[in-house]
Backbone as JSON, one array per atom type, in Angstrom:
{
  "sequence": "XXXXXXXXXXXXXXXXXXXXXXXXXXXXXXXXXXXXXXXXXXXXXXXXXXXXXXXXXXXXXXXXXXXXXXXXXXXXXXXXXXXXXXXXXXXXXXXXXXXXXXXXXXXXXXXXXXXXXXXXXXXXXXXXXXXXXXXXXXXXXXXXXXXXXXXXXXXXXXXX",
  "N": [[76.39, 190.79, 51.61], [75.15, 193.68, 53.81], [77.02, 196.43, 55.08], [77.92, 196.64, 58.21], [75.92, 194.91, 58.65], [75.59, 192.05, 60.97], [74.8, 189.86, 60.44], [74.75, 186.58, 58.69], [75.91, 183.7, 57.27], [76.75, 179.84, 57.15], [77.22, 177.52, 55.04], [77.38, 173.7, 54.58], [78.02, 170.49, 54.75], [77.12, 167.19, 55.34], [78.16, 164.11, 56.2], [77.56, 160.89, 57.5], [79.88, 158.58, 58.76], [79.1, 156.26, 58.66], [76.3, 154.18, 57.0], [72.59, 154.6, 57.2], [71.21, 153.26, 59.69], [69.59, 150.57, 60.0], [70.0, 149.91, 57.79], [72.23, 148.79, 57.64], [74.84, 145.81, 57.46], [76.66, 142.74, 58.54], [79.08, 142.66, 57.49], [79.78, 145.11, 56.11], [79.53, 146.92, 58.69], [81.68, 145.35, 60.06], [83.92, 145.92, 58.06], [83.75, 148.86, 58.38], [84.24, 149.25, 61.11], [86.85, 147.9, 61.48], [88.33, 149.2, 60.08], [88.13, 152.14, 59.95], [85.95, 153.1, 62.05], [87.77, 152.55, 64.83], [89.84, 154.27, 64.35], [88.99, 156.57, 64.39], [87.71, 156.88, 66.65], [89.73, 157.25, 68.49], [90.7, 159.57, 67.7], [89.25, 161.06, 68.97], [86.84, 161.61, 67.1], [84.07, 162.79, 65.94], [81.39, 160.76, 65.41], [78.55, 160.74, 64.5], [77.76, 163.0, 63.02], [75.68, 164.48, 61.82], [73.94, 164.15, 63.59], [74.65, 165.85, 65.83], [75.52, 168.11, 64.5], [72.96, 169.77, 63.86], [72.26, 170.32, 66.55], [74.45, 171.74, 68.29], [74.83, 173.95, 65.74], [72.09, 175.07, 67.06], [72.95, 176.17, 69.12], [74.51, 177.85, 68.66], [73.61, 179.96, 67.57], [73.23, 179.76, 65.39], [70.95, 178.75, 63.95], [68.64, 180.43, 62.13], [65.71, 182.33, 61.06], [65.25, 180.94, 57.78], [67.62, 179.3, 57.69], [68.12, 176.09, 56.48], [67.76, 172.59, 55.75], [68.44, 170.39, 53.96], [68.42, 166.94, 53.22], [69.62, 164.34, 50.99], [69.83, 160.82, 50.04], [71.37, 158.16, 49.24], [72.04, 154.5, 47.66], [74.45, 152.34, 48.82], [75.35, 150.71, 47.42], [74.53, 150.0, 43.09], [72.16, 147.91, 41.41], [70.21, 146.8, 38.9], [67.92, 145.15, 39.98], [67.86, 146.52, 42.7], [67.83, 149.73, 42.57], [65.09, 149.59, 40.97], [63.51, 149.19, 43.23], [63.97, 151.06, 45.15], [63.35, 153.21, 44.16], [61.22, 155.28, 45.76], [61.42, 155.46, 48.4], [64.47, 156.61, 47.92], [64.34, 158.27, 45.86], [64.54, 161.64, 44.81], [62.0, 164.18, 42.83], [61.39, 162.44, 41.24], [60.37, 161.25, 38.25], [57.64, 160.26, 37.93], [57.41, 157.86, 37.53], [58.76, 156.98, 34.99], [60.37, 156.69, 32.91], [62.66, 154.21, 33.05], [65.57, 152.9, 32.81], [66.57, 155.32, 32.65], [65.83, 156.38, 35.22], [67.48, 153.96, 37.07], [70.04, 154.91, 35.84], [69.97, 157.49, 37.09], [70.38, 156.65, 39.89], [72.71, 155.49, 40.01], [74.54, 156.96, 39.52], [74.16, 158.93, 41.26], [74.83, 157.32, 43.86], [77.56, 156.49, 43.18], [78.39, 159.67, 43.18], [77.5, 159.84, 45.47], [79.79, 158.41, 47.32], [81.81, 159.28, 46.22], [81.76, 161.71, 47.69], [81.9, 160.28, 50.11], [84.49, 159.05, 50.39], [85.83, 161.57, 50.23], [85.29, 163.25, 52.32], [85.76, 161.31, 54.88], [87.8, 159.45, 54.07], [90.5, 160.26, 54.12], [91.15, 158.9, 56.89], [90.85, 156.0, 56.73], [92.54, 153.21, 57.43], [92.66, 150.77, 55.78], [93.69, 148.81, 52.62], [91.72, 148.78, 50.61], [88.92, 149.94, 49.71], [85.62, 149.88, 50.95], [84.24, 149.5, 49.12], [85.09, 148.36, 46.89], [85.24, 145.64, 47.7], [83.79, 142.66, 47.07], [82.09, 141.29, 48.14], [81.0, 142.92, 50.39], [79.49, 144.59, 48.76], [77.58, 142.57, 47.73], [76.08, 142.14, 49.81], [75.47, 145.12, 50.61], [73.48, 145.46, 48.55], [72.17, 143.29, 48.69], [70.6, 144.34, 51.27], [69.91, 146.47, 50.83], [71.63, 148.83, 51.37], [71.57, 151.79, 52.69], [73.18, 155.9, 52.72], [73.18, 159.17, 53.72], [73.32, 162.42, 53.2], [73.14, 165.58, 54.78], [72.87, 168.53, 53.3], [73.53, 172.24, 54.68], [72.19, 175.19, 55.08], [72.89, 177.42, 57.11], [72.0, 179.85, 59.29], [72.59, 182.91, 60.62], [71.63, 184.22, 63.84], [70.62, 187.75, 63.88]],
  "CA": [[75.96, 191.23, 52.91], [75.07, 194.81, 53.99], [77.83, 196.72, 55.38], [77.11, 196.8, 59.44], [74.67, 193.73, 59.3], [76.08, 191.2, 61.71], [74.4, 188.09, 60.08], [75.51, 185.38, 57.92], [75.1, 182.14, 56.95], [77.23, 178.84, 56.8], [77.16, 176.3, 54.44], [77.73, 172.91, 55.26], [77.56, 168.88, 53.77], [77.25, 166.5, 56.67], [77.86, 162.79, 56.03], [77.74, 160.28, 58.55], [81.03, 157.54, 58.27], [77.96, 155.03, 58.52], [74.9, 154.16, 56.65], [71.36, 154.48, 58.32], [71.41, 151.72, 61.06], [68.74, 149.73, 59.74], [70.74, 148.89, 56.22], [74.01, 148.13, 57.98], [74.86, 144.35, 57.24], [77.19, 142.62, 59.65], [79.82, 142.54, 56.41], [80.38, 146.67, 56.16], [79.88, 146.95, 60.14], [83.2, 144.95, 60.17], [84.95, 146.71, 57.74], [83.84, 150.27, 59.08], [84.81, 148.98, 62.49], [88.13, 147.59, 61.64], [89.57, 149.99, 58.95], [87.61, 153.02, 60.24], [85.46, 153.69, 63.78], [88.52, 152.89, 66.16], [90.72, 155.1, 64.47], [88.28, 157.88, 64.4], [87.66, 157.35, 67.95], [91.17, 157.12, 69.12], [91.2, 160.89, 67.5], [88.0, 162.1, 69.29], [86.15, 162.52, 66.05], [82.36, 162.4, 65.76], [80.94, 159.59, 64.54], [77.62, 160.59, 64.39], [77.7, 164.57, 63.09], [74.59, 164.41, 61.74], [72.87, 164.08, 64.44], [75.17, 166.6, 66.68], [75.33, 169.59, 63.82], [71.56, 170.53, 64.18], [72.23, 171.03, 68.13], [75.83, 172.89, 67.8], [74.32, 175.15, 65.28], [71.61, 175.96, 67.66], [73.5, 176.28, 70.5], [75.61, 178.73, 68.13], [72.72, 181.21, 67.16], [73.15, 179.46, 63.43], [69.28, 178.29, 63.06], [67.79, 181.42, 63.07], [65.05, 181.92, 60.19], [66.31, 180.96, 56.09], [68.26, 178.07, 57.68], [67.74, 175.48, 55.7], [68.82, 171.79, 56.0], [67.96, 169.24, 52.96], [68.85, 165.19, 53.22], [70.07, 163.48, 49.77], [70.49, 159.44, 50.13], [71.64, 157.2, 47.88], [72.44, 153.49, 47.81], [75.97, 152.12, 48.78], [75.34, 149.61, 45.61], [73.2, 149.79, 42.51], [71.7, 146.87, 40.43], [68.64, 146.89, 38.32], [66.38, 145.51, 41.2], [68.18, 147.22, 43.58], [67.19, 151.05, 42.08], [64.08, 149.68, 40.78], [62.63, 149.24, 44.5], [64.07, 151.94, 46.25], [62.91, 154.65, 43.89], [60.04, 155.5, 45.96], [62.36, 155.87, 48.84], [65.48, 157.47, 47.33], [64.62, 159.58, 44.16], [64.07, 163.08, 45.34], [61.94, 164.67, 42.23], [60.62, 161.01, 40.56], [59.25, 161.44, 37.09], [56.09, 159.67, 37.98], [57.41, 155.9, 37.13], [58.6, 157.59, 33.99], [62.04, 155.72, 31.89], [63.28, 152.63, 34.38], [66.53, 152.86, 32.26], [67.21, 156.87, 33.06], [65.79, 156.19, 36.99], [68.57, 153.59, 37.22], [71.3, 155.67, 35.56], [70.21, 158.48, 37.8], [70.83, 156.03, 40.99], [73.95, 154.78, 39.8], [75.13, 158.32, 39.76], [73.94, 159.4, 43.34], [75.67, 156.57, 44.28], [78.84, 157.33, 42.67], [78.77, 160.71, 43.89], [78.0, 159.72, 47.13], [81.06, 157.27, 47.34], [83.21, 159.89, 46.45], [81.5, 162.37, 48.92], [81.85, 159.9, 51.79], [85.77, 159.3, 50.14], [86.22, 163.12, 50.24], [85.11, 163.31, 54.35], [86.05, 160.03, 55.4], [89.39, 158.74, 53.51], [92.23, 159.97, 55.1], [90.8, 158.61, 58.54], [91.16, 155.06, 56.27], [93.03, 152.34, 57.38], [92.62, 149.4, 54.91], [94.3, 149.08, 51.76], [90.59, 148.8, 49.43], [87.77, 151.09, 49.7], [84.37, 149.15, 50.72], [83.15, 149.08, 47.44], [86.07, 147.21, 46.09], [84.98, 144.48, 48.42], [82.7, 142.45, 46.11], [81.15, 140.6, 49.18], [80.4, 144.06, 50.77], [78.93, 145.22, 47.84], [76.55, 141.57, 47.48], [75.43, 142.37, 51.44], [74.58, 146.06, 50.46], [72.64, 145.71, 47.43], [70.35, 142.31, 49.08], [70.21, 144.7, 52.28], [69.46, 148.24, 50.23], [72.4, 149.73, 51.96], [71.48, 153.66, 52.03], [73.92, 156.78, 53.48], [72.31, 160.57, 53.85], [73.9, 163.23, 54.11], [72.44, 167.01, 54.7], [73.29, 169.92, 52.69], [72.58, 172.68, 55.77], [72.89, 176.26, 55.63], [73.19, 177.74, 59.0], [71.94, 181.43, 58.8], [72.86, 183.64, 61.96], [70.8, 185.22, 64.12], [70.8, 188.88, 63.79]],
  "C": [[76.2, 192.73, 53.01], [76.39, 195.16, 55.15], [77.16, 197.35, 56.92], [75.73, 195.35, 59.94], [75.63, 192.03, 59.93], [75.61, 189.95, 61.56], [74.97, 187.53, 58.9], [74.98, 184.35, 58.29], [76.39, 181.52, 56.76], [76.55, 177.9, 55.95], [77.99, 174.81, 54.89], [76.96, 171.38, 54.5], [78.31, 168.18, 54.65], [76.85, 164.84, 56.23], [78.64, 161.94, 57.3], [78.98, 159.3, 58.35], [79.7, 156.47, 58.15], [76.68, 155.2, 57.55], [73.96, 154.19, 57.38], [71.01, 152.87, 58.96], [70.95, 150.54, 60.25], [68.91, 149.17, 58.36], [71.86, 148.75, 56.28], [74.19, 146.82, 57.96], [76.2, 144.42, 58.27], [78.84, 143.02, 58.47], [80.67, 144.22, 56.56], [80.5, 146.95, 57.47], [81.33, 146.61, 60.04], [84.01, 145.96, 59.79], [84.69, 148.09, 58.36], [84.77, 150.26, 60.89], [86.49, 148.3, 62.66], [88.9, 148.28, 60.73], [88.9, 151.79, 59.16], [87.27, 153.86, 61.69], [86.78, 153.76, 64.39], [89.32, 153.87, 65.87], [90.0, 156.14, 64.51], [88.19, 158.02, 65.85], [88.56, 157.64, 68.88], [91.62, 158.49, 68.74], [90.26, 161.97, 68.13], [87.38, 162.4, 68.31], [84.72, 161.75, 66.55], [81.97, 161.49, 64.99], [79.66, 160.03, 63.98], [77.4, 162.66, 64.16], [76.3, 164.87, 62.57], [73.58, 164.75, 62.29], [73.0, 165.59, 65.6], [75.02, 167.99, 65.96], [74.5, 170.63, 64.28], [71.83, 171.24, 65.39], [73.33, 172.2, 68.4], [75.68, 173.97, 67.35], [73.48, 176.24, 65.98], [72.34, 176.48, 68.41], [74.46, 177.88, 70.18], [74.92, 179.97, 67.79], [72.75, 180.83, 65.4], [72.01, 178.72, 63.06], [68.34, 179.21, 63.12], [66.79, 181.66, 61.12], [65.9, 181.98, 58.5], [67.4, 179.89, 56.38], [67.16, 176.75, 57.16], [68.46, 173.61, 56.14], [68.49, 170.46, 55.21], [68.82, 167.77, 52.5], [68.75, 164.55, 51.73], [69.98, 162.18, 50.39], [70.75, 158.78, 49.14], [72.41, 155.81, 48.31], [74.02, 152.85, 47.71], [76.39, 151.6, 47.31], [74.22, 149.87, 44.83], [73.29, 148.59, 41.47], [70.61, 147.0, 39.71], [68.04, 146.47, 39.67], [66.31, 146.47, 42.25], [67.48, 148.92, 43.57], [65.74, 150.86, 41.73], [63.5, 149.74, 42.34], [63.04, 149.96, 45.47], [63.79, 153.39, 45.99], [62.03, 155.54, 44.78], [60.62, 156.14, 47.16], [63.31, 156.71, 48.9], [65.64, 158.26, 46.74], [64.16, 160.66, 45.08], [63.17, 163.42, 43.42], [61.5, 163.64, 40.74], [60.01, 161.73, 39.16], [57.95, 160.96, 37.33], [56.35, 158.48, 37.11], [57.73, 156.25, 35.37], [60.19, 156.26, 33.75], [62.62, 155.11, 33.1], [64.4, 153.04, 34.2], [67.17, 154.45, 32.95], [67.33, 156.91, 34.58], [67.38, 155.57, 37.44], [70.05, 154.31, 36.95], [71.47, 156.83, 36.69], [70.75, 157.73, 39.51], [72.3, 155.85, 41.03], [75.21, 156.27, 39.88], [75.18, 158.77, 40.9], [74.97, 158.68, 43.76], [77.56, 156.6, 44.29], [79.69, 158.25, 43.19], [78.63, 160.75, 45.42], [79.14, 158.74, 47.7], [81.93, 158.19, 47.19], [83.42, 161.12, 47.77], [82.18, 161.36, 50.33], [83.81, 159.62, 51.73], [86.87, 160.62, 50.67], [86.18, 162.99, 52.49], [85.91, 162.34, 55.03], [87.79, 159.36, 55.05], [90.28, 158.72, 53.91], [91.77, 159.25, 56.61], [91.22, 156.76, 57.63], [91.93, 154.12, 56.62], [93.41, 151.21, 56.7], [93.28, 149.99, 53.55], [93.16, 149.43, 50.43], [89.75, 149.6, 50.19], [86.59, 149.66, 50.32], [83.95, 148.8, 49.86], [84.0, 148.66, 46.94], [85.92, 145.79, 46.67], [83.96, 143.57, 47.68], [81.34, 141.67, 47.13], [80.22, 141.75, 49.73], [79.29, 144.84, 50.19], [77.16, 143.88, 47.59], [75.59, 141.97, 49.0], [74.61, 143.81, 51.03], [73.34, 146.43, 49.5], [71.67, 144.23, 47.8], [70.08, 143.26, 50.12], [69.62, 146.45, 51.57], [69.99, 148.73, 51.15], [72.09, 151.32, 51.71], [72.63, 154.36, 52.88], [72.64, 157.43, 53.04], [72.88, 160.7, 54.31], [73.3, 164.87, 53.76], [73.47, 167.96, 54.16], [72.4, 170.65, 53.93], [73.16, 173.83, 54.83], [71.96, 177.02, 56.33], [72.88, 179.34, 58.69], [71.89, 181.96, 60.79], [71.44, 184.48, 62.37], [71.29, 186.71, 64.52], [70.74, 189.63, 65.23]]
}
């Protein structure tokens, strides 16, 4: 940054404690709601930052042009069918139906890394003694329901 120029930019990686509504099974609901939500809410935290960031930022003079704000998802669980039918969906950057075998590996990775992402944000707020994904039931619910998260990589550029 130029010496005298009063703009800037934030960076920022915004994951929700929840998956997108519509691949929540009643199974992870529970556990989020009994080893998670109340204690988050009992601290005033945001459940839903996601949604609140975007507005905050404006409100802040941090969407001003070169803000940027790009959505990853990836599946709570992966299985072969599971990755095969959500490529279309999920892959950012698809070979064009290219190696099944590499697609899957690349899911199984997202996944991964988004487990430890939502670990990293989420964990100490934790209550329970296992993770979700040590749950093997949790894990059978998200992979027949194509459990997804998303979370945005933003950055927030000031207005000048």
């Amino acid at each position: 940054m130029k010496a005298g120029n009063r703009g800037g930019s934030l960076h920022l990686t915004i994951l929700d404690p929840s998956p997108l509504a519509a691949t929540l099974g009643p199974r992870l609901r529970a556990w989020l709601d009994n080893y998670l939500t109340l204690y988050l809410e009992k601290q005033f935290r945001c459940l839903n930052p996601s949604r609140l960031f975007p507005v905050w930022l404006a409100d802040a003079g941090l969407r001003a042009e070169g803000s940027t704000i790009v959505n990853v998802r990836f599946l709570a669980a992966v299985t072969r069918s599971s990755s095969s039918s959500a490529n279309a969906s999920i892959s950012s950057g698809s070979n064009g139906g290219g190696d099944e075998a590499a697609e899957h590996t690349k899911q199984e990775l997202k996944s991964v890394v988004g487990r430890m992402l939502w670990k990293e944000m989420w964990g100490a707020y934790v209550q329970g003694d296992k993770w979700w994904w040590e749950d093997e039931s949790i894990l059978e619910e998200c992979e027949r329901m194509g459990t997804v998260w998303e979370y945005a990589v933003i950055e927030a550029v000031k207005e000048v």
